[in-house]
C-alpha positions as CSV (number, residue, x, y, z in Angstrom):
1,X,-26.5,-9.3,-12.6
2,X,-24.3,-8.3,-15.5
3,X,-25.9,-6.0,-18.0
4,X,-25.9,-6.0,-21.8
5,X,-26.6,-4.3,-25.2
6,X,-27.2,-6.1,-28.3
7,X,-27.5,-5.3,-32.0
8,X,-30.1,-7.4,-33.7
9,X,-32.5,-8.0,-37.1
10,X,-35.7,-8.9,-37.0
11,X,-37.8,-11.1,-39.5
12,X,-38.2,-7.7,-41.7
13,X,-34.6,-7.1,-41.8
14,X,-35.3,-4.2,-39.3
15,X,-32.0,-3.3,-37.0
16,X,-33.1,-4.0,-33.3
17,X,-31.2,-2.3,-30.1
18,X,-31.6,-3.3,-26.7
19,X,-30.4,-4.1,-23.0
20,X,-30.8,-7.4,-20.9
21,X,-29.7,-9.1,-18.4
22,X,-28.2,-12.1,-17.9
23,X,-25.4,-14.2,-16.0
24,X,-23.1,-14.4,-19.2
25,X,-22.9,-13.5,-23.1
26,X,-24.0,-16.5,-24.0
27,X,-26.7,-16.4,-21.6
28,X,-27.9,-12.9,-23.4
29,X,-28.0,-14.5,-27.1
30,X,-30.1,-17.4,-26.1
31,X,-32.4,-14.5,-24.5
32,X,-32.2,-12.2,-27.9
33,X,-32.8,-15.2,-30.0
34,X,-35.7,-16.2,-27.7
35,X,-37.6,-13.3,-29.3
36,X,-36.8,-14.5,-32.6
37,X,-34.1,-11.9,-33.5
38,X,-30.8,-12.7,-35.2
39,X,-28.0,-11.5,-33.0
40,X,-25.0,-9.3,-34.3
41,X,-23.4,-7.6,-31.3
42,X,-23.4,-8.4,-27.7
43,X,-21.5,-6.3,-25.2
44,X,-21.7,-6.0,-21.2
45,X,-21.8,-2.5,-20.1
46,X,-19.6,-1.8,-17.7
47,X,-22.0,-0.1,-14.7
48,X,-19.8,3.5,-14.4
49,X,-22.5,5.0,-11.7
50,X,-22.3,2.3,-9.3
51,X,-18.5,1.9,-9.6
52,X,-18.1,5.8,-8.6
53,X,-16.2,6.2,-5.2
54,X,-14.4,3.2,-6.1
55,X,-10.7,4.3,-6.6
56,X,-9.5,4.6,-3.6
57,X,-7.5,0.8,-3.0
58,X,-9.2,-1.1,0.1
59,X,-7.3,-1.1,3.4
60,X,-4.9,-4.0,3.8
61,X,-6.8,-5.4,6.6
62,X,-9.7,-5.5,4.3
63,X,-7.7,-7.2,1.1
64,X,-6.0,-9.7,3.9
65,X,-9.9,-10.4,4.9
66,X,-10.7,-11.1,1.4
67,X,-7.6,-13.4,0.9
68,X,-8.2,-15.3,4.0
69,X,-12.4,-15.4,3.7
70,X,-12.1,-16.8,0.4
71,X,-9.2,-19.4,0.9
72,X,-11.5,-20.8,3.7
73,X,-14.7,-20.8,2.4
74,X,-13.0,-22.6,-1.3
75,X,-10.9,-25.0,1.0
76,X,-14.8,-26.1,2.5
77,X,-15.9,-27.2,-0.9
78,X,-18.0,-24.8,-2.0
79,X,-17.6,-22.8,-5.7
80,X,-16.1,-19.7,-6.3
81,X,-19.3,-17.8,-6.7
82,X,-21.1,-19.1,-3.9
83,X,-18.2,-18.0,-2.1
84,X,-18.4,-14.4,-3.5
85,X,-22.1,-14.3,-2.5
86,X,-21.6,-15.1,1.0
87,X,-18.7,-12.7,1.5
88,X,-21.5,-10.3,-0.3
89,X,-23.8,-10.6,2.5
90,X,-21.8,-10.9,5.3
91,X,-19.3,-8.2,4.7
92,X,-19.6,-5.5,7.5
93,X,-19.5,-2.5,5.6
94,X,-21.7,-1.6,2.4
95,X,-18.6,-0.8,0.3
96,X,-17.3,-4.0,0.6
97,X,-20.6,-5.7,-0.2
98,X,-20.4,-3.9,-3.3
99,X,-17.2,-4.6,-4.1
100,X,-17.8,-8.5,-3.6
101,X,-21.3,-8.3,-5.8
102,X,-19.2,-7.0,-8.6
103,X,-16.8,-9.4,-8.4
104,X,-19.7,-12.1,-8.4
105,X,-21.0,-10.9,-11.3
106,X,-18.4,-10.6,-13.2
107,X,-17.1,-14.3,-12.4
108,X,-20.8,-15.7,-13.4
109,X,-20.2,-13.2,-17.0
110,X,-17.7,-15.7,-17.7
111,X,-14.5,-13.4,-16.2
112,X,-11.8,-14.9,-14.3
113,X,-11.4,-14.0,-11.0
114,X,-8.0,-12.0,-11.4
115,X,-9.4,-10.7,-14.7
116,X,-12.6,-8.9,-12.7
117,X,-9.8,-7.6,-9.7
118,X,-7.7,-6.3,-11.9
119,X,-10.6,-4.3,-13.8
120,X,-11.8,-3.3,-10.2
121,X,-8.4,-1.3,-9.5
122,X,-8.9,-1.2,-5.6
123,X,-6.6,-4.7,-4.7
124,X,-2.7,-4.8,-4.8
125,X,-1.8,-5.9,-7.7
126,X,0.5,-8.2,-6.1
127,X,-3.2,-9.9,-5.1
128,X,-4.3,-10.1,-9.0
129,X,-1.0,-11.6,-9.7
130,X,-1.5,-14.5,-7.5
131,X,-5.2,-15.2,-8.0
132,X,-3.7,-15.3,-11.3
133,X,-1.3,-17.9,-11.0
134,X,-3.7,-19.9,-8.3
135,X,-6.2,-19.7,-11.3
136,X,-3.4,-21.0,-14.1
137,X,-2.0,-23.4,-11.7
138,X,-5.3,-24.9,-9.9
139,X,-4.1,-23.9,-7.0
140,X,-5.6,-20.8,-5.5
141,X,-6.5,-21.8,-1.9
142,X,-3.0,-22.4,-1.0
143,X,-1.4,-19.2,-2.6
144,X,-4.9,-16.8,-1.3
145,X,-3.5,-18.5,2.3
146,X,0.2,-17.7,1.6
147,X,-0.9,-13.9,0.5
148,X,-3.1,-13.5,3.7
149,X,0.0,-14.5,5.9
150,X,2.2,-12.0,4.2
151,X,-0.3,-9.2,4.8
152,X,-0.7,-10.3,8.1
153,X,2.8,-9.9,9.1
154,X,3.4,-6.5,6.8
155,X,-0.2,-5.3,9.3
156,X,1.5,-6.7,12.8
157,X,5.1,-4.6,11.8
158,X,2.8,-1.4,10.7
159,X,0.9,-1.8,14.3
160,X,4.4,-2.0,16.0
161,X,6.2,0.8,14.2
162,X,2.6,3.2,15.4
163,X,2.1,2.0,18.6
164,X,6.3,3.0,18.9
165,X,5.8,6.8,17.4
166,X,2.2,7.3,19.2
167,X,3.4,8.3,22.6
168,X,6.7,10.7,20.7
169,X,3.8,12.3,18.1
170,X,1.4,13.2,20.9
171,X,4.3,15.0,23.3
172,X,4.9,16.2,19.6
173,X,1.9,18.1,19.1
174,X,1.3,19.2,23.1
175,X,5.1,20.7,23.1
176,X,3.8,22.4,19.6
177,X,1.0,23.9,20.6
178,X,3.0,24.7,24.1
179,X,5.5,26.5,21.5
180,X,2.7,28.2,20.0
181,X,0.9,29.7,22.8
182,X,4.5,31.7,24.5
183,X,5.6,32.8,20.7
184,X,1.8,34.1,20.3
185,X,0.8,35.9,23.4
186,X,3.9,35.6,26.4
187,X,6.7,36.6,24.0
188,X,4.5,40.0,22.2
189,X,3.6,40.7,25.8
190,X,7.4,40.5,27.4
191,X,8.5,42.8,24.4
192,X,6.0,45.2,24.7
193,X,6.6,45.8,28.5
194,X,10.6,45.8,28.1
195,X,10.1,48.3,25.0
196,X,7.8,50.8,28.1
197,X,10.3,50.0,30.7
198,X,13.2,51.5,28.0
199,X,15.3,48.1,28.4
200,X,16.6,45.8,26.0
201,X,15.3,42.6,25.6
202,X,18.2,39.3,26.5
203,X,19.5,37.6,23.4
204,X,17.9,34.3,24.0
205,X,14.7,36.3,23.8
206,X,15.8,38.2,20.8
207,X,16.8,34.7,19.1
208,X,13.4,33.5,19.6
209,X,11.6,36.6,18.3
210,X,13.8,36.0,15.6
211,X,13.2,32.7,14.6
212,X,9.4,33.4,14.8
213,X,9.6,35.9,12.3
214,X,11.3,33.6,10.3
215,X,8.6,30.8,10.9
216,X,5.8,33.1,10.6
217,X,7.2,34.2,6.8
218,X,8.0,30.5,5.8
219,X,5.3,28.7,7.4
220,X,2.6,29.3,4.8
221,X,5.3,28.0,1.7
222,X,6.7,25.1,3.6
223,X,3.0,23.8,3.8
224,X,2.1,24.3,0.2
225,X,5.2,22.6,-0.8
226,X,4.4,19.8,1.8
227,X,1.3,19.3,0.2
228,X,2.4,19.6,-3.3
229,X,5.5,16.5,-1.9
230,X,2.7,14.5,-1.0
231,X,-0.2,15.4,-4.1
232,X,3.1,13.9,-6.2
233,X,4.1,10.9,-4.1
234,X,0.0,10.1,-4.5
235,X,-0.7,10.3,-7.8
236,X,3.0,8.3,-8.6
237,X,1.6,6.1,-5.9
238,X,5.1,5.7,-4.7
239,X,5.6,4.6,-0.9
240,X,9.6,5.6,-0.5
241,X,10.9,6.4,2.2
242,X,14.0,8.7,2.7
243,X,14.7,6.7,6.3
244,X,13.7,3.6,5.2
245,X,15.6,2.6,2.1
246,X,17.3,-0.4,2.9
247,X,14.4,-1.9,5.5
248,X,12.3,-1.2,2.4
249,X,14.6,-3.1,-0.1
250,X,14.9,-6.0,2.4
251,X,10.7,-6.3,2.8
252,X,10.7,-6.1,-1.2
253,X,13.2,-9.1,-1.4
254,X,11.4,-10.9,0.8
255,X,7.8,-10.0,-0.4
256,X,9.6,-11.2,-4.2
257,X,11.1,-14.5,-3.2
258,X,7.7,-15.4,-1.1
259,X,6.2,-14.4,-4.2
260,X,8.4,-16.3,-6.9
261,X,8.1,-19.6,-4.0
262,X,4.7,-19.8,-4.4
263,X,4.4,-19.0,-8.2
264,X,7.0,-22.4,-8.8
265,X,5.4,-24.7,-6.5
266,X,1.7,-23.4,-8.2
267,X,3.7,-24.6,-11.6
268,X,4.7,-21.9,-12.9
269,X,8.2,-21.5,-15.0
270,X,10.8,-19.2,-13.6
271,X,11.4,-17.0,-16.4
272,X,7.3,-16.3,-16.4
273,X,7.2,-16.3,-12.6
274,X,10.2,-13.9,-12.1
275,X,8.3,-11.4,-15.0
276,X,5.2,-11.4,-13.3
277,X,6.8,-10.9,-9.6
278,X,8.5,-8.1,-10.8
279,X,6.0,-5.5,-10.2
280,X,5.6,-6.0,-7.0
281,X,9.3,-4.1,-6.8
282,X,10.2,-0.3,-6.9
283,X,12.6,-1.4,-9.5
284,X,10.9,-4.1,-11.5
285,X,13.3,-3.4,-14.3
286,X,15.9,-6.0,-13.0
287,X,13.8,-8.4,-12.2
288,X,12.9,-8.5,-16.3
289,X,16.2,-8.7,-16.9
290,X,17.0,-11.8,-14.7
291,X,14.4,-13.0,-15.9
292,X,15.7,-12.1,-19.9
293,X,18.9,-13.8,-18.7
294,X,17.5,-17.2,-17.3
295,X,15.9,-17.1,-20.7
296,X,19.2,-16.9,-22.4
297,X,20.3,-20.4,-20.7
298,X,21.8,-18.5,-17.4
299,X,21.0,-20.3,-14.0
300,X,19.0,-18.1,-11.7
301,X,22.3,-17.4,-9.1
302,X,24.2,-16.8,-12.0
303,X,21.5,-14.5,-13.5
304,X,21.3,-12.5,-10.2
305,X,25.7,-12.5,-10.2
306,X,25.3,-11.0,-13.7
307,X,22.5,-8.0,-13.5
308,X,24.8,-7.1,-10.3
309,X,22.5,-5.6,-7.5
310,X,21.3,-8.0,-5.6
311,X,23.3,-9.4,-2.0
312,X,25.8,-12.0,-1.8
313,X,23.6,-14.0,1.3
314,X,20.6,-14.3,-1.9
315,X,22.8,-15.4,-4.5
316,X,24.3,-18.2,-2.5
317,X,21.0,-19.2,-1.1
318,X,19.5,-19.0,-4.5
319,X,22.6,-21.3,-5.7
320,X,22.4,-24.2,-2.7
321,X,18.3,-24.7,-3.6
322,X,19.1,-24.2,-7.6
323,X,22.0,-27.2,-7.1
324,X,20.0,-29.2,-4.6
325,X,16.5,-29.0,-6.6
326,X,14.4,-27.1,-4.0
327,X,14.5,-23.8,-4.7
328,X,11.0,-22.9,-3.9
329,X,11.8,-23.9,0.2
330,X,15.2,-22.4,-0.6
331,X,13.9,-18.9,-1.5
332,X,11.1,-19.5,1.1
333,X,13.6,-19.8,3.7
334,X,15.2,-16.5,2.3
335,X,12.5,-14.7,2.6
336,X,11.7,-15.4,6.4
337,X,15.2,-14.4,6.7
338,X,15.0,-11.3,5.3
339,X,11.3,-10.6,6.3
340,X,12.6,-10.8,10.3
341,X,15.9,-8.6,9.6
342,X,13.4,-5.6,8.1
343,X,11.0,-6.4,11.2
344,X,14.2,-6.2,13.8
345,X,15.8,-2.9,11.9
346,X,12.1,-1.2,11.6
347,X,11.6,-2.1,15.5
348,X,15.3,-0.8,16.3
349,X,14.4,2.2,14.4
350,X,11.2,3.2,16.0
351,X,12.2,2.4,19.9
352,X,15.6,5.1,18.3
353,X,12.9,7.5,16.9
354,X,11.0,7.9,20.5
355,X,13.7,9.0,22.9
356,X,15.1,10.9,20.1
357,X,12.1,13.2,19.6
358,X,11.3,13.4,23.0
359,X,14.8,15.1,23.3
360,X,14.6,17.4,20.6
361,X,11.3,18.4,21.8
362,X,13.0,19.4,25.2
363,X,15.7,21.0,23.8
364,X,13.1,23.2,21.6
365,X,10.9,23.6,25.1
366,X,13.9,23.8,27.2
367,X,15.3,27.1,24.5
368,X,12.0,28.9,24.4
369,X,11.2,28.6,28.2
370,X,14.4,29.7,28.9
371,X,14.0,32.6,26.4
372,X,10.8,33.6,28.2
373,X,12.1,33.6,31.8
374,X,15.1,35.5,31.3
375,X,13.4,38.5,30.6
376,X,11.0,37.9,33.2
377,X,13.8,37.5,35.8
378,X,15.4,40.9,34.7
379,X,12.2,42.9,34.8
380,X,11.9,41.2,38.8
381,X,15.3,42.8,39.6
382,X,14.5,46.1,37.6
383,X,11.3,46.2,40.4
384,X,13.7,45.3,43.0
């Protein structure tokens, strides 16, 4: 139960402090003024301790959970905290139990529900937006159900693309540590013995040696800047990829116009809808300025024509639902478009990225065995 402090008087004018507990702030005066005090300040106090460990954002299967849990247990009948209390007890793991006791509390203090995930930190915030709009809208089962289905189709393309690089990572790491065992004890061991025997080692052999060295220098600074890439892409909390540009700009228009979709048919105006989708892009910045020029009186293809980066297909999409009066199914539609063209170009690119590394790989085995038996062949015909 939510915690607060209060600032009272007593009957002698005396300056009363104090903590309680209660369900809400109103709750709390009616206790404070039990005792016959006169109330000046209550505040909750925000438990720090217990919200320690907390930062990290939950898994996506565990905010899909959430979304899908919720939707079902509202679309039953039953309130929204009863609902929080039995995802409380019958969540698997004790972090999310706390998570969903926090959220109960707060929503029985009097918060709304997007107002307590957005002060938890750990949910997308394209979550908080559309508990939000559900909330504004009355319509949160529906758009909880539309946000579990995109997360589970954004988990089923993540499960393809790993399953795809598992087997090409593991013949990854055996041909490294393959690598790593001839540079560290066959190669030292063939140079040593040619160096006795007074002959010169082959130039494959001499290439590798080389390129050892090299790797052996560079090695340590390549990993501390790997690690500095990465400490920066964290605490940005950026997910770009180099590779990946365009199939990530096609997932964010689709994740946007699914978005905007269900923001109109909850009830909410295009101009607000388009400002509070925006976040959910790497460049959100456009988005606010569609959304600046529908303000101005613009239609929304016309909008997208003027700010000038978005794709001819949307535009003229966007126009044939604008004209016709549907744009929500239009933009709908749009999205399942675009959402299968990233899924197809992401599975093209990870059955590409398999054979491809499995090649390199040989070519990299292929070099250094060759560079190790060379030797060993001339010091066979030297004992010959």
């Amino acid at each position: 139960m939510p915690q607060f402090t209060y600032q009272a008087y007593d009957r002698d004018g005396k300056v009363r402090k104090g903590n309680c507990e209660a369900s809400s702030s109103a709750v709390a005066i009616e206790q404070i003024q039990a005792q016959g005090l006169v109330v000046v300040e209550v505040r909750q106090t925000v438990n720090t301790e217990r919200k320690k460990g907390w930062e990290k954002e939950l898994s996506l299967e565990s905010q899909s959970l959430f979304c899908r849990s919720l939707a079902s247990y509202l679309k039953s009948g039953l309130p929204l905290a009863d609902a929080l209390r039995l995802l409380s007890r019958q969540s698997a793991g004790k972090r999310l139990s706390e998570v969903y006791t926090f959220l109960l509390e707060e929503v029985q203090g009097g918060k709304k529900l997007s107002k307590a995930i957005d002060d938890l930190g750990i949910f997308r915030d394209s979550l908080m937006r559309v508990v939000e709009s559900g909330e504004q809208s009355g319509n949160l089962v529906d758009v909880l159900e539309q946000l579990s289905e995109q997360f589970r189709v954004e988990l089923r393309l993540r499960r393809k693309v790993r399953s795809a690089l598992t087997y090409p990572m593991v013949m990854m790491v055996i041909g490294a540590a393959v690598v790593t065992f001839l540079l560290g004890f066959v190669v030292p061991r063939l140079a040593s013995l040619f160096e006795e025997l007074g002959q010169s080692l082959p130039f494959l052999t001499r290439m590798l040696i080389f390129v050892s060295g090299i790797v052996k220098v560079m090695v340590l600074p390549l990993i501390c800047l790997l690690l500095l890439f990465l400490f920066l892409q964290r605490r940005k909390k950026q997910k770009k990829g180099l590779f990946f540009r365009n199939i990530r700009k096609m997932i964010n228009l689709s994740v946007l116009s699914s978005q905007i979709a269900t923001l109109l048919e909850s009830g909410i105006p295009l101009v607000q809808a388009l400002k509070m989708s925006s976040s959910l892009d790497t460049e959100p910045q456009k988005w606010r300025d569609v959304a600046d020029l529908v303000k101005k009186g613009y239609r929304f293809d016309q909008a997208l024509v003027k700010e000038g980066s978005f794709p001819e297909d949307m535009i003229y999409i966007v126009r044939v639902g604008e004209m016709g009066g549907n744009l929500p199914d239009s933009l709908r539609r749009l999205s399942e478009n675009y959402w299968e063209i990233s899924e197809s170009r992401m599975e093209r690119l990870a059955n590409l990225v398999e054979p491809v590394m499995v090649l390199v790989l040989g070519l990299v085995v292929g070099f250094v065995v060759m560079a190790i038996l060379l030797p060993i062949f001339e010091i066979s015909s030297l004992v010959r």
